[in-house]
C-alpha atoms as one frame of an Amber mdcrd trajectory, in Angstrom:
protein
  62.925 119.475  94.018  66.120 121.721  95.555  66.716 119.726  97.923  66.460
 116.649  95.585  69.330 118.947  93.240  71.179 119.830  95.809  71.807 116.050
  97.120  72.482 114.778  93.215  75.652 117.886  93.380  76.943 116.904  96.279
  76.446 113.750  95.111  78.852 114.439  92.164  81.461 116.441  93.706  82.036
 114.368  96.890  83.889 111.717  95.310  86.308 114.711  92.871  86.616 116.112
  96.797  87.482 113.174  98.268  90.478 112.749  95.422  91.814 116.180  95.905
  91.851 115.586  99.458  93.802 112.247  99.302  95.771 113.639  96.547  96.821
 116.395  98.946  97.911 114.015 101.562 100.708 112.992  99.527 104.106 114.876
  98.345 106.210 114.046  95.291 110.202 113.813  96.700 112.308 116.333  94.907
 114.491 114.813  91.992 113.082 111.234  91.876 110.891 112.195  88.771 111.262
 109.398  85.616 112.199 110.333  82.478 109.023 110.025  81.152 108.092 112.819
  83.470 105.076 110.791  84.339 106.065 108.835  87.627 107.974 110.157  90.936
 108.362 108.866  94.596 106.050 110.737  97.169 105.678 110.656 100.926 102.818
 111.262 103.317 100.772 110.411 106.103  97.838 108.424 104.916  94.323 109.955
 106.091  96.080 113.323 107.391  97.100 116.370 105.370 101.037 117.558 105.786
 103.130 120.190 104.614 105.641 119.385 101.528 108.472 120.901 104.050 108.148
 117.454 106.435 106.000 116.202 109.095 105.072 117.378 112.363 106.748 115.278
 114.941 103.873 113.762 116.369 103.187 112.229 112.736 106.982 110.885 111.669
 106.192 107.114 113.105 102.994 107.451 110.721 104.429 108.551 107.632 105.305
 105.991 104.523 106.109 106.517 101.071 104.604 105.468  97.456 104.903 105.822
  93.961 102.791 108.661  92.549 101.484 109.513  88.979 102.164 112.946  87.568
  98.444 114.035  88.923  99.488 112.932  92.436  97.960 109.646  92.912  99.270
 106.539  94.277  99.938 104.040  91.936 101.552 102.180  95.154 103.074 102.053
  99.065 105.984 101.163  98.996 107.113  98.807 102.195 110.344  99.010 104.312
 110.827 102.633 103.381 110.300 105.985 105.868 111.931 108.611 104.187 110.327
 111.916 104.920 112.132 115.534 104.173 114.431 116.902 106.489 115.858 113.607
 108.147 118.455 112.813 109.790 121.144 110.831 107.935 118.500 109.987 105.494
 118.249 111.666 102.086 116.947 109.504  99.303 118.100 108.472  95.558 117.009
 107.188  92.581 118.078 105.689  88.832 115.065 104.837  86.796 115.408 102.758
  83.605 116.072 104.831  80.360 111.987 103.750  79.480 111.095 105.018  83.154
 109.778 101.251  83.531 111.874 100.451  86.695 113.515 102.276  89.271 116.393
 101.620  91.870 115.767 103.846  94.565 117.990 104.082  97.613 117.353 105.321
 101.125 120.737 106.946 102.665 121.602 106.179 105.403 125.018 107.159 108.204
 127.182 103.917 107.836 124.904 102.303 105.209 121.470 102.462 103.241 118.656
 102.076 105.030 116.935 100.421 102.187 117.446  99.705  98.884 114.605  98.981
  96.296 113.485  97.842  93.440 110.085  99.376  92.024 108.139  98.782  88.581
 105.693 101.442  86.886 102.698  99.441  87.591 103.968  99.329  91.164 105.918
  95.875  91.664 108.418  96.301  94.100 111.156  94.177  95.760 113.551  95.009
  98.966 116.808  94.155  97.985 118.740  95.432 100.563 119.867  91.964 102.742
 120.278  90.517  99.325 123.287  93.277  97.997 124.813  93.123 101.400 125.124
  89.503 101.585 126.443  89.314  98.449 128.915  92.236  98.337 130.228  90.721
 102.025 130.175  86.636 100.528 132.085  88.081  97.496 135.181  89.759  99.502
 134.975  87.287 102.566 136.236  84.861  99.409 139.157  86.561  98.698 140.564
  85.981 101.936 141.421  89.268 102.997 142.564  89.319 107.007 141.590  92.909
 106.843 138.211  92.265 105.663 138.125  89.562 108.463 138.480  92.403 111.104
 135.524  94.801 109.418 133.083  92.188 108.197 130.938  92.541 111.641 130.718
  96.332 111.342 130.846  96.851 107.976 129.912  99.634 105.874 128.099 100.151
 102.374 128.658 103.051  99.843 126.449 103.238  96.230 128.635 104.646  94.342
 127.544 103.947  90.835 123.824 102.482  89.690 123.051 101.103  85.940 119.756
  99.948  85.264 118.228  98.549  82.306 114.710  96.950  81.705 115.921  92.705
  83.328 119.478  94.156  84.401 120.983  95.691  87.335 124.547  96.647  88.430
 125.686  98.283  91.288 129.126  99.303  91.937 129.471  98.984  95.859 132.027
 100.909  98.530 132.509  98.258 101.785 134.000  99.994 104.250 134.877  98.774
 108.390 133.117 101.031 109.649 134.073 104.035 111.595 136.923 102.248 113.621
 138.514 100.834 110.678 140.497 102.063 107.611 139.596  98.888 105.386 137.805
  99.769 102.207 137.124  97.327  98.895 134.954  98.115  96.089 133.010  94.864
  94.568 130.403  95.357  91.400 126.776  93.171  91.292 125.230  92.338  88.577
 121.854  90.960  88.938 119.189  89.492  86.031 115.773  90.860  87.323 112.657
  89.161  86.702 109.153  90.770  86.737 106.373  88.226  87.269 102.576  88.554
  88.734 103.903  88.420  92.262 106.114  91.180  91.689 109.790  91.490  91.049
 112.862  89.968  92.024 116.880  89.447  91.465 116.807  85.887  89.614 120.889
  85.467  89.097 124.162  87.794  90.514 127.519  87.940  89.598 130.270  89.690
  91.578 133.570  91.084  90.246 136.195  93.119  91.688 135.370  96.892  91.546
C-alpha cells in the first residue's frame, strides 16, 4: 500500500518537476517585456540549465531564443535569432504594439542587424531582415545617387526609429557605406502586415525619403 502511495506522488509531482525544470532552462532578456507585462523574449539552451549572466562557452553554438509567458514558459522558438547576454556586437531591441499583440524585435549587430523580426503573442513570427534591406537599398539605388553607387556593396543599416501598430509597420532606416565610406541617407518603410494561419508577413511597402 506505501509503495502503491508513494508511486501515485511521484506520479503527481514528476510532471510540476519536469515544468520547473524546463522553465529554468530558459531566461527572460532584460527590457523586452510587453506592455501588458505578460510576454518577454527569453534565451536558453534547450534540455540544459544556464545561468541568467550567459552561457558557458562550450554551450553558445546551442543556445536559441523564444518568446516566454510571464511564468517562464515558451509560448515559441524563435528562428534565425542567437542572441545570448554578454555578446559581442550583439545587444538586442524591441517595440511591441501599444496592445502587446506584436513585436519588432531587432538583433544588433557591428555594421548592421543581425536579424530583424516580426513576432505575434500567440507566437507567429516572420524574418524580415533581407526584405528591409532590399528595400531600403532598391529605394536609394533609384535616386541615382553616384555616392550610393560606391557604398551599395558594403553597405550599412542603422534602426533609428520603430512604430508599430496592430497591421502597420514603419521603420525609419540609417544606410551608411560602411566603414570606408562617408556616404549616409536615411529612407522610411512602411509596411501593411498581415497575420494569417501560416504566420505573419509584410503584404505591401512604401519608401519615402527620411
Amino acid at each position: 500500500m506505501k509503495l502503491k502511495l508513494i508511486l501515485l506522488i511521484c506520479t503527481l509531482l514528476l510532471p510540476q518537476i519536469a515544468s520547473v525544470a524546463a522553465a529554468d532552462n530558459w531566461h527572460a532578456v532584460e527590457g523586452t517585456n510587453a506592455p501588458s507585462y505578460r510576454l518577454s523574449i527569453g534565451w536558453g539552451v534547450p534540455g540544459k540549465q544556464t545561468e541568467s549572466e550567459g552561457p558557458a562557452n562550450d554551450d553558445i553554438e546551442s543556445v536559441r531564443n523564444c518568446l516566454l509567458d510571464s511564468e517562464g514558459r515558451v509560448i515559441a522558438v524563435l528562428n534565425g535569432l542567437d542572441y545570448f547576454p554578454g555578446q559581442n556586437n550583439g545587444g538586442i531591441k524591441t517595440v511591441w504594439a501599444p496592445n502587446s499583440s506584436v513585436v519588432f524585435l531587432e538583433h544588433q549587430g557591428k555594421w548592421k542587424p543581425n536579424a530583424l523580426l516580426l513576432v505575434s503573442a500567440s507566437g507567429k513570427q516572420a524574418n524580415i531582415t533581407a526584405t528591409v534591406f532590399a528595400d531600403a537599398l532598391s529605394f536609394l539605388k533609384r535616386k541615382a545617387d553616384p555616392e550610393f553607387a560606391k557604398a551599395e556593396k558594403d553597405a550599412s543599416f542603422i534602426v533609428n526609429r520603430v512604430l508599430l501598430t496592430p497591421g502597420k509597420l514603419t521603420l525609419l532606416m540609417e544606410v551608411g557605406g560602411g566603414k570606408d565610406s562617408d556616404y549616409r541617407d536615411w529612407v522610411e518603410l512602411r509596411y501593411s502586415v498581415e497575420s494569417s494561419a501560416r504566420g505573419l508577413r509584410l503584404t505591401s511597402y512604401e519608401a519615402l525619403q527620411g
